[in-house]
N, C-alpha and C positions, 0 to 999 in steps of 0.2 A: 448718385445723379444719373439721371440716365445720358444713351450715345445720341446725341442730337446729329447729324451728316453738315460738315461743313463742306457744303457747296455741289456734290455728287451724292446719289444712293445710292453707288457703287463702292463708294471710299466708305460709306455709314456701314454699309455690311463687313467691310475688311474690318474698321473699328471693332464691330460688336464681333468678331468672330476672335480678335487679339484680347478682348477684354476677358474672354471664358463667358460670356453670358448672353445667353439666349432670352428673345425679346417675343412674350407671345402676343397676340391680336387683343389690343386694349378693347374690354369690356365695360358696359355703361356701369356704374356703380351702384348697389340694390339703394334702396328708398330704407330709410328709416324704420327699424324696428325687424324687417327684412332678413334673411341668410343674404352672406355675400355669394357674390358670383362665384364663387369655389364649390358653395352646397353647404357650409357649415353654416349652422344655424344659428342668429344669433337668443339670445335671449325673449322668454316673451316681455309684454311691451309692461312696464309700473311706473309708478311717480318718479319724475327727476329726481336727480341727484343733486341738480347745479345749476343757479341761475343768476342770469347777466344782472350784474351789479353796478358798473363802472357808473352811471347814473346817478347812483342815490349815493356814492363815494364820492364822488366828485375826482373822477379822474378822468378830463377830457384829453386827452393826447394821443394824435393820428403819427404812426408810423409812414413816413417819406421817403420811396423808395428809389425813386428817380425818376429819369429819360421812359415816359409812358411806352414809346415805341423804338427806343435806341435800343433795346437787348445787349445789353453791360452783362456781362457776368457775376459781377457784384449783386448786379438789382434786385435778384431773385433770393440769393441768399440770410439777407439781413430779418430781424434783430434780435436783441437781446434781453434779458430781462432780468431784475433781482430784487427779492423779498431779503429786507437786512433791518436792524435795529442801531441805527446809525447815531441817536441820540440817546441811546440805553435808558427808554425811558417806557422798556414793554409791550410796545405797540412796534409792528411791521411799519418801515416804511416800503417805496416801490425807487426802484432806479429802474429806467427806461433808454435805452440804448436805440439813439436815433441814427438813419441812415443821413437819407438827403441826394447830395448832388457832388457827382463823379465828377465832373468839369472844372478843372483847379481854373479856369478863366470865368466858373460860374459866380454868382452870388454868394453869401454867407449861408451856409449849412444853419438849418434850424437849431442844432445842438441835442443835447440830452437833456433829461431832464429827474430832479428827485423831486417827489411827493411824499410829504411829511403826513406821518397818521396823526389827527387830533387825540388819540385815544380812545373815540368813537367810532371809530370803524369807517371816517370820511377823510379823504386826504387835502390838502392845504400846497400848491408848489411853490417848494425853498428850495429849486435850484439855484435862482440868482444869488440868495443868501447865503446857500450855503456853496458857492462856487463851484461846479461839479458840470455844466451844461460843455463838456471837451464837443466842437462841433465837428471833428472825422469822421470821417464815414462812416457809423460805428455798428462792430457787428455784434461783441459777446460781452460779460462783464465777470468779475470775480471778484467773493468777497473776504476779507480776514485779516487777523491784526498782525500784518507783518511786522512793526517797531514794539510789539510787546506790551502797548502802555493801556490796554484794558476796551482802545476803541475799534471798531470797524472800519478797515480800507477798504477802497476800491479799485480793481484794475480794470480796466476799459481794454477792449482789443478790435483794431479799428482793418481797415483798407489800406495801409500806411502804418506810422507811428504810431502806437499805441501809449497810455496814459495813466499812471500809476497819483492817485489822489489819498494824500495820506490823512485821516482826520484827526482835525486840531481838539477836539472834544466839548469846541464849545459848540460845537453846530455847524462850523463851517471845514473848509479840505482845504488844503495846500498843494497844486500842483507838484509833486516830488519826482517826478518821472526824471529829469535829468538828471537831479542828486542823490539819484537810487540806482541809475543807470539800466533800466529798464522797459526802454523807448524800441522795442524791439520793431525796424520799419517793414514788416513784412504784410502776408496777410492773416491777422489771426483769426480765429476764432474764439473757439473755446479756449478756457484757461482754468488752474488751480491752485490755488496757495494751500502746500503739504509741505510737512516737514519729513524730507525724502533722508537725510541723515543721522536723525535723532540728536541734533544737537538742543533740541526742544527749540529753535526757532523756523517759523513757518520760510519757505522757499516758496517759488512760484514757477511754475512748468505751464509754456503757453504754446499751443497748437495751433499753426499756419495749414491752411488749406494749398493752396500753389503761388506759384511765380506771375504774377499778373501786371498788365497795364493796357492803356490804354491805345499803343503802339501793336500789342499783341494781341488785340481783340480781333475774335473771326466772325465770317459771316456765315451763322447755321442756319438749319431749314425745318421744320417740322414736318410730318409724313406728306403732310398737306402741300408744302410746298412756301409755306408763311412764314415770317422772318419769326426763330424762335431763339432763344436762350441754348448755349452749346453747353457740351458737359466738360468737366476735369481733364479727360481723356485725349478730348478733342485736342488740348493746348500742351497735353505730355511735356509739364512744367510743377512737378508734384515738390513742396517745398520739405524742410527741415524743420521741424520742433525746436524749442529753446527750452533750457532750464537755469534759472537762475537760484545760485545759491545765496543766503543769506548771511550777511558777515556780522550781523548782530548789532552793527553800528548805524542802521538807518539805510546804508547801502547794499546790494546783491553782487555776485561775480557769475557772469555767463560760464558756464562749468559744461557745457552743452558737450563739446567734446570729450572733453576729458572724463567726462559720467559715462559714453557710450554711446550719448542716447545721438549724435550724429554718425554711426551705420547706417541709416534709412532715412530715405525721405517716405515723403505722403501725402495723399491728398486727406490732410486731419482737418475734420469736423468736430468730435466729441471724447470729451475726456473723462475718464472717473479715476477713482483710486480705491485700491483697501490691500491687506495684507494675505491677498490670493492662494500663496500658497504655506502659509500660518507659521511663519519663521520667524519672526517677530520684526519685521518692516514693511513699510509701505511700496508696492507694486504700483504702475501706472498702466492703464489701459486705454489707447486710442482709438478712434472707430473713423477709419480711412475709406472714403469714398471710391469706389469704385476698384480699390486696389486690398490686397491683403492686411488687416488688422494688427497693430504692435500688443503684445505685451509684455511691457516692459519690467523686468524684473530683476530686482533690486539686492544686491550682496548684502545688507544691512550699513555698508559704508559710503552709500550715495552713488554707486556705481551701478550699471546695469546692462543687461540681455535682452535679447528681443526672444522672449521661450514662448511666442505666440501656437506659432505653428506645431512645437512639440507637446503643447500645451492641449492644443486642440481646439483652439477660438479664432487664428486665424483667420479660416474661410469658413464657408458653410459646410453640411454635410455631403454635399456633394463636390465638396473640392471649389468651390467655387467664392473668387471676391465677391460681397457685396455693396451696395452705395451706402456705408456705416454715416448717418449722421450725428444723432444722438442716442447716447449711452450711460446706465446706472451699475450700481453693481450691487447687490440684497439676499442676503440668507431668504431664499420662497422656499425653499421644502424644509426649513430649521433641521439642520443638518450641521449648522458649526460653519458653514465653508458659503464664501461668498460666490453668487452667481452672477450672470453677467446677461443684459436685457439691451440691444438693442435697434434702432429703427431702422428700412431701407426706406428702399427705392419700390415704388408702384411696380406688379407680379413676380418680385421677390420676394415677399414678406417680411415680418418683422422678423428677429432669431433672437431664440431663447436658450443662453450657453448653460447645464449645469456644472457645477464646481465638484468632479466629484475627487475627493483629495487631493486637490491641488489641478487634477486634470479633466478639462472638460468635452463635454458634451453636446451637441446640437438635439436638445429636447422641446421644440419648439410645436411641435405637433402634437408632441405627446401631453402636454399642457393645457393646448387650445388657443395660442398664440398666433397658428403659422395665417389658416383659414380667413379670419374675419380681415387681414392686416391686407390680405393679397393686392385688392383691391386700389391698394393707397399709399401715399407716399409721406411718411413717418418723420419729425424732424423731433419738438420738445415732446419732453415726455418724462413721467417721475411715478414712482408708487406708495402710497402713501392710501392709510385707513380712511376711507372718506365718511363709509356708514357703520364706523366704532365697532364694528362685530367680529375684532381680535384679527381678522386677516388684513394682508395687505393688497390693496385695490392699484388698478396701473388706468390713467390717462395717459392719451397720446393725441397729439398735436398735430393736425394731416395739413398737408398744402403741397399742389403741385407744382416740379420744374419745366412740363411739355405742357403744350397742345396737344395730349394725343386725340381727344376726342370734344363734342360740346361741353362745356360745364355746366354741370347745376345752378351754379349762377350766372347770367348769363352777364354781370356787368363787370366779372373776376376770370376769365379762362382759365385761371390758376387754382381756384376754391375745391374743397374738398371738406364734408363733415371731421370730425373730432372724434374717436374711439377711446369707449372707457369699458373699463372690462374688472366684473365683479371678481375677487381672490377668493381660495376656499382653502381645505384642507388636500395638504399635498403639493401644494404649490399649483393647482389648477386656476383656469383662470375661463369664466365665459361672459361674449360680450353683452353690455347692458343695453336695454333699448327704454326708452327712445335714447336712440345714439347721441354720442358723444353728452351722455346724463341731461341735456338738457331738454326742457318740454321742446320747444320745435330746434331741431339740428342748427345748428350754426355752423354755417359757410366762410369758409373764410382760408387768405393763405400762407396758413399758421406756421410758424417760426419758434421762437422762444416759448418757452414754458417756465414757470416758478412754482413752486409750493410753500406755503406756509398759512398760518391760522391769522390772517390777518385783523380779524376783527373780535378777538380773543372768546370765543366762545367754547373752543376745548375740539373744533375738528379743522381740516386742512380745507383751504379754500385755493383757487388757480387762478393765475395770472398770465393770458396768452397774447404775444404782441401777434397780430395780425399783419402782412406784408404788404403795406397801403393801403391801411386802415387805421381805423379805433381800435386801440388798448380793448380786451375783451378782460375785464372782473368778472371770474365767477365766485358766486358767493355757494358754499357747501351748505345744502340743506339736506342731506342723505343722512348729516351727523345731528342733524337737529334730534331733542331728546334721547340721545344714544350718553353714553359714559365714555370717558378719555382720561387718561392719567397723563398732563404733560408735563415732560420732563427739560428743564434747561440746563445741561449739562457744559460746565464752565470751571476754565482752568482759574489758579491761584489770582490773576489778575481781574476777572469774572469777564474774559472772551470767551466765545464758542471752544471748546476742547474738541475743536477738527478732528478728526480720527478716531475718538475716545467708541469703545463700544459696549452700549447698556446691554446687560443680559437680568432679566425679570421672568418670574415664574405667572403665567396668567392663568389658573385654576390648573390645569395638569399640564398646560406645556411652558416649556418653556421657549423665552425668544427675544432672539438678538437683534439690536438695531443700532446703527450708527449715527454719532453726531457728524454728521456733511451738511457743506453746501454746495459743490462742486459737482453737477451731474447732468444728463440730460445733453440741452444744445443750447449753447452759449448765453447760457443764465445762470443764476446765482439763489440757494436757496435757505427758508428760515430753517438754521442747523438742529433747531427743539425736535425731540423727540415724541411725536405723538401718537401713543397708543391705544388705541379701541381695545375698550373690555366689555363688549360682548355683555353676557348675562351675571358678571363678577361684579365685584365691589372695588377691587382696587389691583392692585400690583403686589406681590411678595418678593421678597428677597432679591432683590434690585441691586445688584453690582455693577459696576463701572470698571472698564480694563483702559485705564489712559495710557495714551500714545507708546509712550514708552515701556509699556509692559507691566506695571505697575498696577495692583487691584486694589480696590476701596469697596464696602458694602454700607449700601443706605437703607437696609428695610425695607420695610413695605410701602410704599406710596399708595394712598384713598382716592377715588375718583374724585374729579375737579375740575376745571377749565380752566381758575387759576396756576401758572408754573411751577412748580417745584422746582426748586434751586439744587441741581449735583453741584456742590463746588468742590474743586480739587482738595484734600486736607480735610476736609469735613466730616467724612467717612470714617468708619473699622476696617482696620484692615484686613483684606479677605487671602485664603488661602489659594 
């Protein structure tokens, strides 16, 4: 986020000179299809990739964001998004994480809301039915079967109390948040359900942003002098992470301490997971606003370090924090070793960590990452094949926290286009035009992001909640007539096998991907594995390495749009 000046520009420079970061003279933003304002060019101009759908799906739901002119801290933050299969019947649904109104003396919050896929690619909303509309303030969502019994939970993470909805399997949730004891009152964001132990039951690790209220709200200024939205910094209130362990009986134990992981606070934004430095456990990575980045890394008995900074992901290459909102973690150069992608703050750029052995790298330039990003302010974000042709392609989700300048739109001060950027060989990456894939830019001041194939066609489509807006569907047409082998990789009880990682041979390379939903900024995504085969036919020698270390080989998978079932047991075992 950036340093907004509560109340002097004399105290805004002290801030920004404590924080290590240098603020240069915001620049208009180039026009579509355009180099940004850095000089790096973006792509010449082809057919979209991606077009507004939300219409012909029938998903009318405006994100509510608040106080239009009260500048809450909250307001600008919110919300959240999640592509799940909640009734296992194939078909994405959407959960939508509504914000609403700060003012506990206000009116009743809108709520959240689920939308049920017909199986057609148009949604129906069963939130009332299926009781899941928690109405907090709500920021992020996370999805997985923490009781083990085959369905999809939801954890919700609000301004407050957060809300753990456990599904009954006929369709409808059960409030469990007290009798799980995972009501954490803080401010979360993002969240994960990993199984940080290995006792083969899922945990949940949830990221608090700061210490906030309504008592502690200040009053900031934009350069201009206009009442704006303050940052992290301003309220030097940076909160604690929780992690809750899973006692197997329906219930979790706050283990927060005792794990380690209360050494530090943060201002945490975004979280991923994977097994970083290839020991056979899962590692946590948070992506802290304004402050130094955690990576949390894990003994293989549920305990942990912060080995960020020896690591080398910490800060940027020049020593320096950046505003970390949302964060992935993905083998780009197929290399064995997970890397780590994520969003800033507007003339920071995005950053691009390599993994290399365990220890990484600020390769962000060297990529094609740093340039197009400079411009803008980075929140959801995922990578995923959008146009089948074996690489992995990166959306990102822009929206501003300042007034630094006019906006593009002039009915949004906060609007900012969407950046999508074509993958190649090598882990390179250049931006697509017309920007953000779609025929004319979309404006908008983007928050969550989701991926998954919602309308089962065999490529990944996006799900962006807008910040006092309409729900933006975009429907993927980049993967229209392309080839996808997808795979739904699923433990003994047929949930998502979180963690599990496919490795598949695609004409001479090979390449690894993981079953996640947990990524990005405070959304939740479809865990299927979907891979573009390019000018091949299908998929060879397709192994799965589950959580636990344990390998299975399923053969070759044929292109299809239909799923392919991994299920745990079903395999040969691989060596």
């Amino acid at each position: 986020m950036r340093l907004a000046p509560p109340r002097a520009p004399a105290l805004a420079a002290l801030l920004l000179a404590a924080a290590g970061c240098s603020r240069q003279e915001a620049t208009p933003a180039p026009a579509a299809g355009a180099g940004s304002a850095s000089g790096t060019p973006a792509a010449a101009a082809g057919p979209a990739w991606l077009e507004p759908a939300e219409d012909a799906a029938g998903v009318d739901w405006t994100h509510v964001r608040g106080g239009a002119t009260r500048y809450w801290f909250p307001e600008i933050m919110g919300g959240g998004v999640a592509f799940l299969d909640y009734d296992r019947d194939g078909a994405l649904d959407l959960y939508l994480v509504q914000s609403g109104e700060l003012d506990p003396a206000a009116a009743r919050r809108p709520g959240n809301a689920l939308y049920r896929n017909r199986g057609d690619g148009t949604f129906e909303d069963a939130t009332a039915r299926a009781g899941v509309g928690d109405d907090g303030y709500g920021m992020g969502v996370a999805c997985g079967d923490y009781d083990a019994d085959g369905h999809v939970d939801l954890y919700v993470t609000n301004v407050g109390a957060n809300v753990l909805y456990r599904n009954r399997g006929d369709g409808t949730f059960e409030d469990a948040t007290a009798s799980a004891g995972v009501g954490d009152p803080g401010w979360g964001t993002s969240a994960a359900f990993v199984d940080v132990d290995g006792d083969g039951l899922l945990d949940l690790f949830v990221v608090n942003y700061l210490t906030w209220s309504i008592e502690t709200e200040l009053d900031c200024r934009a350069g201009s002098g206009e009442r704006d939205y303050c940052s992290p910094n301003n309220y030097d209130r940076p909160a604690r992470d929780v992690l809750y362990r899973n006692r197997g009986d329906g219930t979790f134990e706050d283990v927060t301490a005792a794990a380690g992981l209360g050494a530090a606070f943060g201002n945490g934004l975004g979280v991923t997971w994977a097994d970083f430095d290839r020991d056979g456990d899962f590692d946590l990575y948070v992506a802290n606003d304004g402050m130094a980045n955690q990576l949390w890394v894990n003994d293989g008995r549920g305990r942990f370090s912060d080995g960020a900074l020896v690591a080398g992901c910490a800060v940027n290459r020049h020593g320096t924090p950046e505003a970390g909102m949302g964060v992935a973690a993905a083998d780009l150069d197929a290399d064995g070793w997970f890397d780590l992608f994520m969003t800033h703050l507007r003339n920071e750029s995005n950053t691009y960590y390599r993994n290399v052995g365990g220890d990484f790298t600020d390769a962000t330039a060297v990529v094609g990452l740093s340039g197009p990003s400079i411009d803008f302010t980075g929140f959801g974000m995922g990578f995923a094949d959008l146009d089948l042709d074996g690489w992995l392609d990166l959306f990102v989700a822009n929206g501003r926290v300042g007034k630094w300048e006019p906006s593009p739109d002039p009915a949004d001060p906060y609007a900012e286009p969407n950046l999508l950027f074509r993958g190649g060989a090598g882990g390179r990456f250049q931006e697509v035009s017309p920007r953000g894939g779609t025929a004319t830019p979309v404006l908008g001041t983007s928050r969550g992001a989701a991926f998954g194939d919602y309308d089962g066609d065999g490529d990944v489509d996006v799900a962006v909640v807008e910040s006092g807006r309409r729900l933006r569907l975009l429907r993927n047409v980049a993967g229209d007539g392309g080839r996808s082998a997808v795979l739904d990789v699923l433990d003994e009880r047929g949930a998502p096998a979180l963690g599990a990682v496919v490795e598949a041979r695609l004409g001479e390379r090979v390449l690894r991907r993981r079953c996640e939903a947990a990524y990005g900024y405070c959304a939740s995504h479809d865990p299927r594995v979907v891979v573009g085969l390019g000018a091949e036919e299908g998929l060879s020698d397709v192994v799965v390495t589950w959580p636990d270390g344990v390998r299975e080989r399923f053969g070759d998978v044929p292109a299809g749009a239909a799923p392919r079932a991994l299920v745990r047991g079903a395999g040969e075992p691989a060596e």
